[in-house]
C-alpha positions in Angstrom: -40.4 -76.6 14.8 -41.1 -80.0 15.1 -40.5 -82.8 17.1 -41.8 -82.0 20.7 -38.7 -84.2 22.3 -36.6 -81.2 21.3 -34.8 -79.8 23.7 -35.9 -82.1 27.0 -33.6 -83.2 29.3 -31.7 -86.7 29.1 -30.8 -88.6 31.8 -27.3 -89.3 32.8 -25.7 -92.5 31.8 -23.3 -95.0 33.5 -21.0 -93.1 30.5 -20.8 -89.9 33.1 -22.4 -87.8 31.1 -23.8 -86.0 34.1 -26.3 -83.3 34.5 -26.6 -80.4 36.4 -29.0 -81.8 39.5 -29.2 -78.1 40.8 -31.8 -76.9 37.8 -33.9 -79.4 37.2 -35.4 -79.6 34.1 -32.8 -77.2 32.5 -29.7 -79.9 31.8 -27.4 -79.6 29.8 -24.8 -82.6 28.5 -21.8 -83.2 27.0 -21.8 -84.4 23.1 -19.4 -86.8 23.0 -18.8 -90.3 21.3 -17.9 -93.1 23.4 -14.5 -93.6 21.3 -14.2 -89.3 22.3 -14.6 -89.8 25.5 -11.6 -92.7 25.5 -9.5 -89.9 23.3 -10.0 -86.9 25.6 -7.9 -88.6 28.2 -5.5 -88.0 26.0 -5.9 -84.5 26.8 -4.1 -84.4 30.2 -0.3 -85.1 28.1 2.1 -82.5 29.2 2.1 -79.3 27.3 4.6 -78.3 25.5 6.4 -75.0 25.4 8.5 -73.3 22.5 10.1 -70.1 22.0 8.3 -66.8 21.7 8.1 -65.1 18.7 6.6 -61.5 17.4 2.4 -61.3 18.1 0.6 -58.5 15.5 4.6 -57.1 15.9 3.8 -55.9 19.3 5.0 -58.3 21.9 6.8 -61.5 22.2 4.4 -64.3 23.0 5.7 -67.8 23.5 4.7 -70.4 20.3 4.1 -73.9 21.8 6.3 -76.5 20.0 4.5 -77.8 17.0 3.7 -74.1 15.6 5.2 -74.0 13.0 3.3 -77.2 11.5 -0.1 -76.4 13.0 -1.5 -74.1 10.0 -0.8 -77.2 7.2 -2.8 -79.1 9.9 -5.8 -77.0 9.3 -6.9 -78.3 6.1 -10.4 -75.6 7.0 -8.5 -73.0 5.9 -7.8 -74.2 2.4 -11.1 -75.4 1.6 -13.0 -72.4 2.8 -10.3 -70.1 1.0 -9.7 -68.1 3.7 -6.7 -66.4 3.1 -8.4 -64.8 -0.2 -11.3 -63.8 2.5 -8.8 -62.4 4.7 -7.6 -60.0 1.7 -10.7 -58.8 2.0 -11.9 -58.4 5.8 -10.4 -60.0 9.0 -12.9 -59.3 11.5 -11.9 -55.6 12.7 -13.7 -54.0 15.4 -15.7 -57.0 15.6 -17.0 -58.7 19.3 -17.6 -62.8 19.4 -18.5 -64.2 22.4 -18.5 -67.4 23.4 -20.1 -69.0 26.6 -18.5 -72.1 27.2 -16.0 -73.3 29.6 -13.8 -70.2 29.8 -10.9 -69.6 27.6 -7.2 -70.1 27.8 -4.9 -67.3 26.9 -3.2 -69.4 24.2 0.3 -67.9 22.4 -2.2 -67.6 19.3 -4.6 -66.2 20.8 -4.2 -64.0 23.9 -3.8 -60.7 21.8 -7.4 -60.9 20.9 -8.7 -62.3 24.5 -10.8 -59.7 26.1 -11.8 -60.0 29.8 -14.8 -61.6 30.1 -16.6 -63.3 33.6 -17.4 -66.8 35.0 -20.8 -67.4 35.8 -20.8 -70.9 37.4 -21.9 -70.9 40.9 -19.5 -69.1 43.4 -16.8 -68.4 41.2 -15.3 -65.2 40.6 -13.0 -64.4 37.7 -12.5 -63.1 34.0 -12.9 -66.3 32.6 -9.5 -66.3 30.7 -8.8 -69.8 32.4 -10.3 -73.0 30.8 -10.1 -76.1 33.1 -11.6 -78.2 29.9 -10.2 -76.7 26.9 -13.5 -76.7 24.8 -13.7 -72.9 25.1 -9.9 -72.5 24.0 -10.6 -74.3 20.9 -13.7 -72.8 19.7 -12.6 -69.1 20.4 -8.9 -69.9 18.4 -11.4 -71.3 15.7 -12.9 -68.0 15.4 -10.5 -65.6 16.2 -6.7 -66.9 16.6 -4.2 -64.2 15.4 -1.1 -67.1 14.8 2.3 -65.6 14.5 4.3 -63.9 11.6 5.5 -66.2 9.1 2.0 -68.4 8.9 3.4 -70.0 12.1 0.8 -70.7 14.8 -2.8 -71.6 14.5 -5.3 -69.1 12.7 -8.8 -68.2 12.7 -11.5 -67.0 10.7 -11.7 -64.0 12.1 -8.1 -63.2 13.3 -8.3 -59.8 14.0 -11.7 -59.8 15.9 -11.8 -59.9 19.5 -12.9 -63.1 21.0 -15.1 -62.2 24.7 -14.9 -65.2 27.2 -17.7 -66.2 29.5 -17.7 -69.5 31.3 -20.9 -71.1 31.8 -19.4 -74.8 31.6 -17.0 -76.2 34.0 -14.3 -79.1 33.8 -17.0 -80.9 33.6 -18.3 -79.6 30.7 -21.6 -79.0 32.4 -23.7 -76.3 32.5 -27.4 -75.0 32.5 -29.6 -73.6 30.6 -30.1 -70.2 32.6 -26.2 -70.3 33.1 -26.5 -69.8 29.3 -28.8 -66.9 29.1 -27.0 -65.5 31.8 -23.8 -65.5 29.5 -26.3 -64.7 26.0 -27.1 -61.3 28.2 -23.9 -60.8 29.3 -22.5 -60.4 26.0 -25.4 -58.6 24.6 -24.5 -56.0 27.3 -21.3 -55.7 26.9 -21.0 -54.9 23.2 -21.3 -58.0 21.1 -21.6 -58.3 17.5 -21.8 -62.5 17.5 -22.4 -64.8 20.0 -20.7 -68.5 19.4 -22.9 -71.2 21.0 -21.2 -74.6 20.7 -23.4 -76.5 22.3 -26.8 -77.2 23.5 -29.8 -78.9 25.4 -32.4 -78.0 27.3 -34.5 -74.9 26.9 -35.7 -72.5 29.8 -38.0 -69.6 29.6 -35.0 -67.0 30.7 -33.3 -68.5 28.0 -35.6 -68.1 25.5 -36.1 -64.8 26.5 -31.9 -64.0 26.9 -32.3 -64.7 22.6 -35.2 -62.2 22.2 -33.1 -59.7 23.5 -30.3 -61.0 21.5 -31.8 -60.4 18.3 -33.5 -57.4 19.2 -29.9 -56.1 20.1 -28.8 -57.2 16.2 -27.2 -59.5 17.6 -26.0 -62.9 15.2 -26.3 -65.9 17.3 -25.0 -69.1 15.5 -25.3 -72.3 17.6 -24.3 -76.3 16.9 -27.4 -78.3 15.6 -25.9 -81.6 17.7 -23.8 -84.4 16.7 -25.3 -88.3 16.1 -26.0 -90.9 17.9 -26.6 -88.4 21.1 -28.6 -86.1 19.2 -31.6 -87.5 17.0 -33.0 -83.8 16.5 -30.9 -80.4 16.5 -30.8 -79.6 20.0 -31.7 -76.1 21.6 -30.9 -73.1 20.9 -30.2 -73.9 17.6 -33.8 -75.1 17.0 -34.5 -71.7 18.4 -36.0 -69.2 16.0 -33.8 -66.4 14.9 -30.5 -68.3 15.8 -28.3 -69.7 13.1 -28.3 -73.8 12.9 -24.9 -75.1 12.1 -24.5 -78.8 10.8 -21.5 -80.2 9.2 -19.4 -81.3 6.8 -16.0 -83.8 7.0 -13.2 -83.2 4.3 -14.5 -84.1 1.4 -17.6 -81.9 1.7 -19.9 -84.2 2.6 -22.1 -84.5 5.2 -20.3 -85.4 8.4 -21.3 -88.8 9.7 -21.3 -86.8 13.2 -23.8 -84.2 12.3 -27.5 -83.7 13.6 -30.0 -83.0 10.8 -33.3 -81.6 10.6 -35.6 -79.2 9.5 -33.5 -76.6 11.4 -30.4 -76.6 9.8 -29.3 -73.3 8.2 -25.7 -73.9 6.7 -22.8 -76.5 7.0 -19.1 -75.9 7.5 -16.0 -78.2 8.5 -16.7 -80.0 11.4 -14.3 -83.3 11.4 -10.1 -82.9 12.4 -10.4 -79.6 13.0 -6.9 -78.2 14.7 -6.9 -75.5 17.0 -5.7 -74.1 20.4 -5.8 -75.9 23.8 -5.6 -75.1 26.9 -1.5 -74.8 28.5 0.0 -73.3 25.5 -1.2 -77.1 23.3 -3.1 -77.6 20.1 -5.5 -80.1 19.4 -7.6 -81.5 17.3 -11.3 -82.1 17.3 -14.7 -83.2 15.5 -18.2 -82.0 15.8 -20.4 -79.5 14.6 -18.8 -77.4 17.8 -16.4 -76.6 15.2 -18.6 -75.9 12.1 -20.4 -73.6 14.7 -17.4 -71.5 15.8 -16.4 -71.3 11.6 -19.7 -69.9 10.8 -19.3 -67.3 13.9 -15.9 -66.5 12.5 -17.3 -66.1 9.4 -20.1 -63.9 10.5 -17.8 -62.0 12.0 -15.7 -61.1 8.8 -18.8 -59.9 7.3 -20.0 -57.5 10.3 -16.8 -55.9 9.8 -16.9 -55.7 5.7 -21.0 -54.2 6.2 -20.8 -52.8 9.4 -23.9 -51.4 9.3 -26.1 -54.0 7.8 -28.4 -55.7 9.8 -28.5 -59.1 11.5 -30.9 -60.5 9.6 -29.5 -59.1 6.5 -26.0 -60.8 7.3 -27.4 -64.0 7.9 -29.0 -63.6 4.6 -25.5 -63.1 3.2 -24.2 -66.4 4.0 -27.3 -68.5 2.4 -28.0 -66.7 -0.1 -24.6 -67.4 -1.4 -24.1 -71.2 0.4 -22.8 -73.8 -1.9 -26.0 -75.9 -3.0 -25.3 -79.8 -1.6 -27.6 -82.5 -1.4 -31.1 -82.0 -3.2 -31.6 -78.9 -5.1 -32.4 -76.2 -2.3 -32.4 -76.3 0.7 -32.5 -79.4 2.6 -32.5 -81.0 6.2 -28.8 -82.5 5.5 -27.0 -79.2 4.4 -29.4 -76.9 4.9 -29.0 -73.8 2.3 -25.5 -75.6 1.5 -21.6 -75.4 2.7 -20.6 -71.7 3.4 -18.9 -69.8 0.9 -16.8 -67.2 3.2 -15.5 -65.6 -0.3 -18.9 -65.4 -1.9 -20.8 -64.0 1.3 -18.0 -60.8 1.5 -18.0 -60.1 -2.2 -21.6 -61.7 -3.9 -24.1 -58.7 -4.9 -26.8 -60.3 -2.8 -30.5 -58.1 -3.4 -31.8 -57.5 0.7 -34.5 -59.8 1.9 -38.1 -58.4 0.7 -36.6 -57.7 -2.4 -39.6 -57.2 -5.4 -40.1 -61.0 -6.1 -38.7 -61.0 -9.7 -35.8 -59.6 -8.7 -35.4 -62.1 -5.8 -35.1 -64.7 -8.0 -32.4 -63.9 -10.4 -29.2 -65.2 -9.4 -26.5 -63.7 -7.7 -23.5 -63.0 -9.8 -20.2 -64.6 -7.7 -17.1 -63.7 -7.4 -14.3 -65.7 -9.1 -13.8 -68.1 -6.9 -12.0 -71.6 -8.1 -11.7 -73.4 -4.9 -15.9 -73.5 -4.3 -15.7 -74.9 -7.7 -13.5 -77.5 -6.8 -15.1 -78.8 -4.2 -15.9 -82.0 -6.2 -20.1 -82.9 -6.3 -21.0 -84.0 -3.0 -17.2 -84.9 -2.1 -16.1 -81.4 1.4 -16.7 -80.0 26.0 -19.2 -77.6 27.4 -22.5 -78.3 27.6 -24.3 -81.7 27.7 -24.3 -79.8 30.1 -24.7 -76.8 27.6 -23.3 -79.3 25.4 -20.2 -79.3 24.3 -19.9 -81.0 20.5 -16.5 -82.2 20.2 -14.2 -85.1 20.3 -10.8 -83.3 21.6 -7.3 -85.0 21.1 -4.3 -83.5 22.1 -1.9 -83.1 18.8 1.3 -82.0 19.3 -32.8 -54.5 15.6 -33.5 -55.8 12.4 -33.5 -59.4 13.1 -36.3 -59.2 16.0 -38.4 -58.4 13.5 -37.7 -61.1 10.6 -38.2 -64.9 11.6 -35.7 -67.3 10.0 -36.8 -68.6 7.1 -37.6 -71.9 6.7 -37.6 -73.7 3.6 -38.9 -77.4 2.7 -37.0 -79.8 0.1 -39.4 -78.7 -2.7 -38.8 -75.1 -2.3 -37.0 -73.3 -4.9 -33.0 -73.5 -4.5 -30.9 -71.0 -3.1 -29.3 -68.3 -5.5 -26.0 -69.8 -5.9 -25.9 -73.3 -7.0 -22.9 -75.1 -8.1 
């Protein structure tokens, strides 16, 4: 796995990123550039209310002011092609959860908020609150329903239910048994994905919360990290069996922002992504939080297409059938390559421990003219569990098969364009 420095606690800095002093040895910290930190001050301008509007056409939720320009804002959606994905599966029947620091019921969201719980010390509750707004944002990333009339924000996943479990506060701090705690949690109550954005320190009841995880079937996708703070992808992504997300800015290449390493799995948009904020707001982040929460969303969309393929198998889905970026194959930049939501629903992709001829023929694509046109290489809770955004306010299978690893002279993936 590499460098032994992986996953050990940092000390705090005159920055205030602080650490939780209760668990020693098991910190967590907040991923933040300094310039972020200056920008989520921002954060505390007055929300702003609308008018409500028809939700799924049950009931009238209120849409913040600002709704109706908020889907042109997510330029993610366009790139990845999501509305032709969505033709095909939306996330149905689908559970994500996401420990972080709780999560807001948002206009564009609440419909798809389950009641969850908030494991930080002596607190009681369902965890549909978020103090921060980190949560908010990642769980409308994955699964935001938006409003008739592409009004509202929208997810990857928008008809998945999104399950909430703080194990960050205000802060943004956490631990790294507040983690497992959460990683269990959702395991028993029904999860198909758990959303880690964010990361640190390791423990030996965390480890073990992602055994049970993946022998559960369980898809865990966590952030690698975001530069300068993080040299090496952070825990758990490092962790075997989870799903490494790095990331890419607009024009498809690698975000300055985004951890690399040996680790890294697949890449998705991670800079100016919009999404929902706590008090009814949107905002607007960047880090591999967000890339994270995409891939989860994706993941998601494919669980409910093959609902009964395995963990490993889905996983296997999305890089088999990555965009190739960077050197041929996989790399430490891109990993297998960008995600190809489109491809990974529809590609005929042979099962892992397929006959080794067969293996290596390609994978015949759908049509698919947006990945084409993605031009060469042109596409907060925890530091205390790491949270890995910049946040402005804008107006059992698996258990059994390791994750692959490849190195820069291995042969490429299957899909290369």
């Amino acid at each position: 796995m590499g460098n032994g420095s992986r996953g050990r606690p940092r000390s705090p800095s005159a920055e205030g990123r602080g650490t939780d002093r209760s668990r020693p040895g098991h910190r967590f910290y907040q991923v933040n550039s300094r310039a972020g930190r200056i920008l989520i001050a921002l954060s505390s301008l007055a929300a702003l209310l609308g008018v409500g509007v028809p939700a799924h056409g049950e009931s009238l939720a209120p849409a913040p002011i600002g709704a109706d320009r908020i889907r042109a804002d997510q330029w993610h959606l366009d790139y990845l092609d999501v509305e032709a994905a969505h033709r095909i599966s939306q996330g149905e029947g689908v559970i994500v959860a996401v420990p972080d620091t709780g999560v807001d019921p948002h206009p564009d969201l609440k419909e798809n908020l389950l009641s969850g719980t908030n494991l930080l010390p002596g607190a009681v509750g369902d965890a549909r609150e978020d103090p921060n707004s980190h949560g908010t944002a990642m769980a409308g990333i994955i699964g935001a329903h938006g409003h008739p009339d592409g009004v509202g924000a929208l997810g990857i996943a928008p008809r998945a239910r999104v399950l909430p479990i703080t194990t960050s506060g205000a802060d943004n701090e956490g631990n790294a048994d507040r983690l497992a705690g959460g990683i269990e949690y959702a395991v028993a109550t029904g999860a198909d994905v758990i959303s880690i954005s964010g990361g640190g320190a390791t423990s030996s009841q965390l480890s073990r919360a992602l055994r049970t995880a993946r022998a559960a079937d369980v898809v865990v996708v966590a952030a690698a990290g975001n530069r300068p703070d993080d040299q090496n992808v952070i825990f758990p992504a490092s962790a075997e069996g989870v799903i490494a997300v790095g990331g890419i800015d607009r024009s498809g290449k690698l975000a300055m922002i985004a951890t690399t390493g040996p680790e890294i799995d697949i890449v998705a948009p991670a800079v100016d992504i919009y999404s929902t904020g706590r008090g009814g707001r949107y905002q607007k982040s960047t880090g591999t939080s967000n890339s994270t929460a995409i891939v989860a969303g994706a993941v998601a969309l494919i669980r409910a297409k093959y609902p009964h393929l395995p963990a490993n198998e889905v996983v296997h889905r999305l890089t088999a059938t990555a965009v190739d970026k960077g050197p041929p194959g996989r790399d430490d930049q891109y990993g297998y390559g960008v995600i190809d939501i489109v491809a990974a629903l529809t590609a005929d992709v042979p099962p892992i421990g397929f006959d080794s001829t067969t293996s290596q023929a390609p994978i015949t694509p759908p049509a698919n003219p947006r990945a084409d046109s993605r031009d060469g290489d042109s596409a907060a809770t925890m530091r205390g569990l790491v949270t890995l955004g910049v946040i402005v306010a804008a107006g059992g299978a698996w258990a059994f098969v390791a994750r692959r690893r490849r190195r820069s002279d291995d042969p490429p993936p299957r899909i290369s364009r």
